[in-house]
C-alpha positions as CSV (number, residue, x, y, z in Angstrom):
1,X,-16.3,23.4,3.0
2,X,-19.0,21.3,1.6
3,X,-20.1,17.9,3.3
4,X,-18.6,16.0,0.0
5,X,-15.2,17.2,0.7
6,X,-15.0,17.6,4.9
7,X,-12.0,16.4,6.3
8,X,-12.3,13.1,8.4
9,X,-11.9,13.3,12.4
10,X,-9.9,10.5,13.9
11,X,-12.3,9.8,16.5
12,X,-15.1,9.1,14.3
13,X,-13.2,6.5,12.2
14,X,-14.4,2.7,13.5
15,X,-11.4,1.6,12.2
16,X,-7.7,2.9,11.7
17,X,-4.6,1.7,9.9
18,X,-1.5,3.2,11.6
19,X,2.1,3.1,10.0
20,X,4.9,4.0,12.1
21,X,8.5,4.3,9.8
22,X,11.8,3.7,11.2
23,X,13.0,7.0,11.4
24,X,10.5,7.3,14.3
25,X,10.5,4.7,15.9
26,X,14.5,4.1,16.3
27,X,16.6,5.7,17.9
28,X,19.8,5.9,15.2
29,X,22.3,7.3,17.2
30,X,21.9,4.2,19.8
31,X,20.0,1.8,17.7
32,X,17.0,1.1,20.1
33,X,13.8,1.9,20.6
34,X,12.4,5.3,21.6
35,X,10.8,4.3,24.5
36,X,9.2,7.3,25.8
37,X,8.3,7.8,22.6
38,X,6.7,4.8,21.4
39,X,4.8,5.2,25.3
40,X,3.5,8.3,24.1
41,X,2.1,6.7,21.2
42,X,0.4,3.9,23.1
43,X,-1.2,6.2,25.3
44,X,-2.9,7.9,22.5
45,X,-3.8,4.7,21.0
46,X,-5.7,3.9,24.2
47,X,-7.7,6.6,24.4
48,X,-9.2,6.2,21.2
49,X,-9.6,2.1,21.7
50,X,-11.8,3.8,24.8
51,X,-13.8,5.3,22.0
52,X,-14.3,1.8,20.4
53,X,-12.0,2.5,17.9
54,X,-9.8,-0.7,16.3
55,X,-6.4,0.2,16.1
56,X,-4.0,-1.9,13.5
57,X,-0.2,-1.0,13.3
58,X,2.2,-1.3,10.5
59,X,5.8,-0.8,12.1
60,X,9.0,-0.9,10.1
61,X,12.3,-1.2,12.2
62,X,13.1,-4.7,12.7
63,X,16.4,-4.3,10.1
64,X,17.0,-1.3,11.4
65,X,17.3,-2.8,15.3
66,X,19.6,-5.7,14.2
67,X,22.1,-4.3,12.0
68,X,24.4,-3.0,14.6
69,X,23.6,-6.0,16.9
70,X,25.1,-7.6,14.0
71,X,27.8,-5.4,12.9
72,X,26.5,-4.4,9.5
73,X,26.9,-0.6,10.1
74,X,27.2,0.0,6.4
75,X,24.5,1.6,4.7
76,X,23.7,-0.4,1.6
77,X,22.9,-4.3,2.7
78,X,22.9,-7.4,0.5
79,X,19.5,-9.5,0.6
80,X,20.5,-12.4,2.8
81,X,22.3,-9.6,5.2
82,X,18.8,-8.1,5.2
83,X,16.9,-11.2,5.8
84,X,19.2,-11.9,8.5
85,X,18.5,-8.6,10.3
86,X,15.2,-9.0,10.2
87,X,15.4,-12.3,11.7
88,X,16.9,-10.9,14.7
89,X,14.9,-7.7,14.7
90,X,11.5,-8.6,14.0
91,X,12.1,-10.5,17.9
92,X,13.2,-6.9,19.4
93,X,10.7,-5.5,18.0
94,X,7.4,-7.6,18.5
95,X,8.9,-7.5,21.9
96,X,9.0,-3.8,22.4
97,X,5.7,-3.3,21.4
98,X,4.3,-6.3,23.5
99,X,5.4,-4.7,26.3
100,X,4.4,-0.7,25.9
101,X,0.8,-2.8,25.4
102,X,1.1,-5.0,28.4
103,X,1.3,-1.8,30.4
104,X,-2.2,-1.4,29.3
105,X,-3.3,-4.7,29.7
106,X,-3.7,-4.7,25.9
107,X,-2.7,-7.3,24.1
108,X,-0.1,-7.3,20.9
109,X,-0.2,-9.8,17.9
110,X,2.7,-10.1,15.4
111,X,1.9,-10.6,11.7
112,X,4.7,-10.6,9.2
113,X,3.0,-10.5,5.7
114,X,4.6,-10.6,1.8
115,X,3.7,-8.7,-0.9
116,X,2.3,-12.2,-2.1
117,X,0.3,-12.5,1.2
118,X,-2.0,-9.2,-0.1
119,X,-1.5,-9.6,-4.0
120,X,-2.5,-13.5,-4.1
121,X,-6.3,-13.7,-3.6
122,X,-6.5,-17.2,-1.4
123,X,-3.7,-15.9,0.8
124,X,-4.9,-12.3,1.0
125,X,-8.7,-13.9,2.1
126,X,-6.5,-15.8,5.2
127,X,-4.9,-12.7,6.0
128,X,-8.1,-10.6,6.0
129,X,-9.8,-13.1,8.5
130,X,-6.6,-13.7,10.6
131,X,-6.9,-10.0,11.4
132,X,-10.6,-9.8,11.6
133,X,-10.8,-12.4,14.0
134,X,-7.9,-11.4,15.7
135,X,-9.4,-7.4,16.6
136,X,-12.5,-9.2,17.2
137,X,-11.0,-10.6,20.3
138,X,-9.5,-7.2,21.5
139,X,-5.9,-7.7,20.0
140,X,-4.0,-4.9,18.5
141,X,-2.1,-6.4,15.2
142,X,1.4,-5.6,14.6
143,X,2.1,-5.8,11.2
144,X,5.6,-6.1,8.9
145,X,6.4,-6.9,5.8
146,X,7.9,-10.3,6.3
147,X,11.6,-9.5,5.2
148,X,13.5,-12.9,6.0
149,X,11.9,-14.5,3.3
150,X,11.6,-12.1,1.0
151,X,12.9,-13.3,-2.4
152,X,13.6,-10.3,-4.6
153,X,15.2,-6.9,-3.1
154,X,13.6,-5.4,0.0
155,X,13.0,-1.6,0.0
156,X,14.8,-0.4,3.2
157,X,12.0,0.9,5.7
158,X,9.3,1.1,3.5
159,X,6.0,-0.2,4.5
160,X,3.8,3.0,2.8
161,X,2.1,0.0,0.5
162,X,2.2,-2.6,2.9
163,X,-0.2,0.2,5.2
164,X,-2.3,1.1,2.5
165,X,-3.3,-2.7,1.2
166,X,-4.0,-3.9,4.9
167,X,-6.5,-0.9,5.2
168,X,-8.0,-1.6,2.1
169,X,-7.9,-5.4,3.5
170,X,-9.6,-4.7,6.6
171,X,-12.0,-2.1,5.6
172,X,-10.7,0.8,7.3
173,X,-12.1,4.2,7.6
174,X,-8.8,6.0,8.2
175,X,-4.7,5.2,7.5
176,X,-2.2,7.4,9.0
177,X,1.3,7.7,7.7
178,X,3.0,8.9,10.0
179,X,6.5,11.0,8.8
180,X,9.4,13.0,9.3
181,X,7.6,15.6,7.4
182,X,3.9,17.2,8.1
183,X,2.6,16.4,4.4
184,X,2.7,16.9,0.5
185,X,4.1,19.9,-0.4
186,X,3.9,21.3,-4.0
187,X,7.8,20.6,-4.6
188,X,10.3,19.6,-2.0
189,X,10.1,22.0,0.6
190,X,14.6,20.9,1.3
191,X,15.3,22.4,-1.7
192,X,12.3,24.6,-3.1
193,X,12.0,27.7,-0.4
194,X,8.8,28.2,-2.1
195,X,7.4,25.2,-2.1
196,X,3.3,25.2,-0.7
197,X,2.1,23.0,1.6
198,X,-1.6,20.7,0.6
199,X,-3.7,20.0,3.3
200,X,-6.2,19.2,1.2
201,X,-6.1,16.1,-1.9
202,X,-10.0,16.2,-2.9
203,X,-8.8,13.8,-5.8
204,X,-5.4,11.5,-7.0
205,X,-4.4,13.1,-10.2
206,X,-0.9,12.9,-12.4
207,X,-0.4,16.4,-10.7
208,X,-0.2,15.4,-7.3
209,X,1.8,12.3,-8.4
210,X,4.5,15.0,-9.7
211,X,4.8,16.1,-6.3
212,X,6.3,13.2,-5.4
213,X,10.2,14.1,-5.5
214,X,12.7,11.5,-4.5
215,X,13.3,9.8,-1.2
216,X,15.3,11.4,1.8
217,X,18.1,10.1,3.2
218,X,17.6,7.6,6.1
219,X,16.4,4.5,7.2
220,X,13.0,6.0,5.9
221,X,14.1,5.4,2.4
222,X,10.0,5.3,0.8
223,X,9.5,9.1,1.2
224,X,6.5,10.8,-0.7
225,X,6.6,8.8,-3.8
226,X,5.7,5.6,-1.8
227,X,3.1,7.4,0.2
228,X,1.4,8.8,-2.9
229,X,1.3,5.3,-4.0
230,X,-0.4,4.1,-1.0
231,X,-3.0,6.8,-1.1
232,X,-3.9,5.6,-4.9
233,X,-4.5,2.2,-3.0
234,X,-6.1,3.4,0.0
235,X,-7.9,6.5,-1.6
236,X,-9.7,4.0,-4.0
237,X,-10.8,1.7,-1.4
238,X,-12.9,4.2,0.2
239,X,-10.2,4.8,3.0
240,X,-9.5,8.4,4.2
241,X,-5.5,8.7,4.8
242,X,-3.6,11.3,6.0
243,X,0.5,12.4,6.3
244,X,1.3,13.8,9.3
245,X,4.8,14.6,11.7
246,X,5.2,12.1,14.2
247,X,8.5,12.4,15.4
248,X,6.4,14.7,18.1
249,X,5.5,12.9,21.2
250,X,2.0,12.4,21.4
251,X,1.5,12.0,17.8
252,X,-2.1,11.3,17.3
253,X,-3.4,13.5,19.7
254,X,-1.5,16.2,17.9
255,X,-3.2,15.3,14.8
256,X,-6.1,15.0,16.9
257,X,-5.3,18.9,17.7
258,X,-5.2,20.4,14.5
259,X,-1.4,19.9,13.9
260,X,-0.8,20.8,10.4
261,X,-0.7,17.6,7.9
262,X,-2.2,16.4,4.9
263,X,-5.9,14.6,4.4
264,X,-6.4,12.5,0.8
265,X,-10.1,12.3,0.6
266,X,-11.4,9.0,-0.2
267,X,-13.3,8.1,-3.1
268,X,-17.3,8.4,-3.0
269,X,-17.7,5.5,-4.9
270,X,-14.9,2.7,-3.7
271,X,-15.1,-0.5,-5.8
272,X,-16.4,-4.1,-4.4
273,X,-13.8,-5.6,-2.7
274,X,-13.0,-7.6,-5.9
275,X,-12.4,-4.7,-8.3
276,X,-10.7,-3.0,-5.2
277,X,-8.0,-5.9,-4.8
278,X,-7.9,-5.9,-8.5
279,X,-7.0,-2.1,-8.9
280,X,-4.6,-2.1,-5.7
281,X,-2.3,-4.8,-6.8
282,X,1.0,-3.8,-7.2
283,X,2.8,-7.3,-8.0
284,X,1.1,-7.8,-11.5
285,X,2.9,-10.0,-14.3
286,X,3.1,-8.3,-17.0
287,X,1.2,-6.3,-19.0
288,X,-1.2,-6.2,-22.5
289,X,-1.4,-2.6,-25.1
290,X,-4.8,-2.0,-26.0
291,X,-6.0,0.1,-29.3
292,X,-8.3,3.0,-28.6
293,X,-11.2,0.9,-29.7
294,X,-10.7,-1.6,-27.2
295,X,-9.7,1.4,-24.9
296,X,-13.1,3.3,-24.9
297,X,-14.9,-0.5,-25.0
298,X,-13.6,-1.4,-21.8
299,X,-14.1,2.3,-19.9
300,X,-17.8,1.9,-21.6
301,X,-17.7,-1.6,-19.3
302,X,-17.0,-4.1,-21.6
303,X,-14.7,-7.0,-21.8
304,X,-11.3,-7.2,-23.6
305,X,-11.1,-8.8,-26.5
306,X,-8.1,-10.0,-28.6
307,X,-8.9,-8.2,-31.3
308,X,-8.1,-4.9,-29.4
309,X,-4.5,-6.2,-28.5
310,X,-1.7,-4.5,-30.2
311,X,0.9,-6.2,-28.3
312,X,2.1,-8.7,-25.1
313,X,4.4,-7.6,-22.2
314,X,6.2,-10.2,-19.5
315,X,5.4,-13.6,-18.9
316,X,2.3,-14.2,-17.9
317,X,0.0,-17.4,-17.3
318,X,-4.1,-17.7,-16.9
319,X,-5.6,-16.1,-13.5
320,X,-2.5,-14.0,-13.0
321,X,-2.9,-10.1,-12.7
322,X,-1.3,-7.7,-15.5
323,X,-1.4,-4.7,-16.2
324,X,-3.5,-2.9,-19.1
325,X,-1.9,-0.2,-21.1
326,X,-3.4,1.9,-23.5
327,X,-1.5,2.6,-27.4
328,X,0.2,5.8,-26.0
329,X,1.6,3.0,-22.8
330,X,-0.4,4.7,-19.8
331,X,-2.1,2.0,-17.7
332,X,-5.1,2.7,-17.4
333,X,-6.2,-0.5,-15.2
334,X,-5.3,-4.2,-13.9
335,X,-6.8,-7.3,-14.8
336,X,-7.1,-10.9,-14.7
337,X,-6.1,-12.7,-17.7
338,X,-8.3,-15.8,-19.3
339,X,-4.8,-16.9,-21.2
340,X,-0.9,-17.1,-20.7
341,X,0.8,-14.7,-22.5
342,X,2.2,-17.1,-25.3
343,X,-1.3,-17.7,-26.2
344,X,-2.6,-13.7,-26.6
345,X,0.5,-13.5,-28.0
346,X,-0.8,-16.0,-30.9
347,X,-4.2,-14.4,-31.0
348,X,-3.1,-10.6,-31.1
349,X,-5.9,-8.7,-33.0
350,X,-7.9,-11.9,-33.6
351,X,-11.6,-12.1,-33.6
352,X,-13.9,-14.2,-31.8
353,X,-14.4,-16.6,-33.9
354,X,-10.8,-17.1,-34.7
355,X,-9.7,-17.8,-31.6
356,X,-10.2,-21.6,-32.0
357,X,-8.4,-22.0,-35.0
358,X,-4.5,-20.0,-33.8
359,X,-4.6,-21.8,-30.9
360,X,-5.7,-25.6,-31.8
361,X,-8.5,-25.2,-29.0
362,X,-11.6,-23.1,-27.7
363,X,-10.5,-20.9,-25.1
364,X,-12.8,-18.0,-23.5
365,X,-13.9,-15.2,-26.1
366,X,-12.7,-12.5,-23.6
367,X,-9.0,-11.9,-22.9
368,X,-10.2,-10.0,-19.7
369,X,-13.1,-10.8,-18.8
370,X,-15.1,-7.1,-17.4
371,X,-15.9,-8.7,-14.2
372,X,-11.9,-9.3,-14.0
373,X,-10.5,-5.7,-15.1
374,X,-10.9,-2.8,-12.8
375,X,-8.9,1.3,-13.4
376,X,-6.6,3.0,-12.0
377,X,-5.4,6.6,-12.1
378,X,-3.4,7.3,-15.7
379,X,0.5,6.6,-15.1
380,X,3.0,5.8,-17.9
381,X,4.6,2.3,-18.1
């Protein structure tokens, strides 16, 4: 295998991004922790922190802790009985791993972000040093999506993008998803007998993406579609990630060990952490269809104009991210818009100069400016 395309060693990373689903981490059948479990993990985690390695975990559970303490055994929850649960749980769960550190005299920090908190550029700055600062002073950051105030549907025990956003935040070399399952197979290996397991993704392609299937039955309810998502994010940041099992005990130094999984090669040229926030934002606004003129202008690295617009998606206002769509509706990359979406609306197909006169006032000549727009990987809309 060629230097270009070697697979990354965990103890070489500087830095590693570690999500750790429900399915692991709970114990269904009693609806606690797995203590001996979640021990084995620590251990493993200190022995690469004694190879100066900085260790951030994203850990799903908290609704899954709560929802017997609070009698909601059934399987689909309403919003404010989710939001509830994770008021209760996030404090069992900050608690348990708190205490599986203390053993180490390592010390645990809770963080409880929202999608907001990584897609909003002011608040994903805050979070960024909050966590810099905070694995400066030898702290290992526990991380959650932020649940009780969550104000559109949670996705049961999925924290796949979460992970892959606070890596690219935090510049990491490596995230690890661990799973119930030891990678990306060509087709779901539960129902295809002949499915072929990939240990190897040189490259994020519409292929791979197809790979996808649907999600398992669980409390881990993200399954491979979610984790190919994060590896879009976390791939494109320059961040190595990898699937692996980790219902084993000692998961990391199983990995460590050659256990069978499956590394997503980062890319060799990730984007400045502006164009990277732009490209990895999932929460955008709405969305703009470009004609193939305006199409092969912006991948030759020019602005968007308004005369390339064929038509407005959503509601949208100025310095909010949407997405950019090309006349056969693939996106083909985010950006931030100079206008509202009433206002391209009005100047649809307009030229420069005739900007001034549809909208009563001199805006910018650019509906995107190119320092604003960054690609992503083809997907229909």
């Amino acid at each position: 295998m060629s230097q270009m395309t070697k697979i990354p060693q965990i103890p070489d990373a500087r830095r590693i991004v570690i999500k750790i689903g429900s399915a692991l981490l709970i114990d269904s059948q009693n609806a606690c922790i797995r203590t001996s479990w979640l021990q084995s993990v620590i251990e493993d985690i200190v022995a690469l922190r004694k190879q100066q390695c900085e260790i951030i975990i994203v850990s799903s559970g908290a609704i899954a802790l709560a929802r017997y303490t609070l009698k909601l055994n059934k399987r689909s929850l309403r919003l404010d009985e989710k939001q509830a649960a994770a008021a209760v749980g996030q404090i069992k769960l900050a608690q348990a791993w708190s205490e599986a550190f203390s053993v180490h005299n390592l010390v645990a920090a809770q963080i409880l972000l929202t999608l907001e908190d990584t897609e909003t550029r002011l608040n994903y700055l805050n979070a960024r040093a909050a966590l810099e600062t905070l694995l400066n002073l030898g702290s290992i950051p526990i991380i959650n999506e932020n649940d009780t105030v969550a104000t559109t549907e949670i996705r049961f025990g999925d924290n796949d993008r979460l992970a892959a956003r606070v890596a690219e935040m935090v510049k990491a070399d490596q995230l690890i998803l661990f799973s119930d399952v030891d990678g990306l197979y060509t087709a779901d290996p539960r129902t295809h007998m002949d499915a072929q397991h990939i240990p190897v993704v040189q490259q994020m392609t519409p292929e791979i993406d197809a790979m996808g299937g649907k999600a398992p039955k669980g409390y881990s309810s993200g399954g491979m579609i979610t984790k190919l998502a994060a590896a879009h994010i976390a791939t494109q940041a320059g961040c190595a990630m990898v699937i692996a099992q980790g219902k084993v005990f000692h998961p990391l130094k199983s990995l460590q060990d050659g256990a069978r999984c499956s590394w997503f090669l980062p890319s060799q040229n990730p984007y400045m952490a502006r164009k990277r926030w732009i490209a990895g934002s999932i929460a955008t606004k709405g969305a703009v269809y470009i004609d193939k003129g305006a199409e092969q202008a912006i991948l030759d690295g020019k602005s968007l104009l308004p005369a390339g617009i064929i038509k407005v998606e959503g509601q949208f206002h100025r310095g909010d991210l949407i997405k950019i769509a090309n006349s056969e509706g693939f996106i083909i990359g985010n950006g931030i818009t100079a206008y509202d979406s009433s206002d391209v609306a009005q100047i649809i197909g307009a030229q420069t100069q005739e900007i001034e006169t549809r909208l009563g006032w001199h805006g910018a000549d650019e509906v995107i400016h190119r320092d604003d727009l960054a690609f992503s990987t083809l997907s229909n809309s």
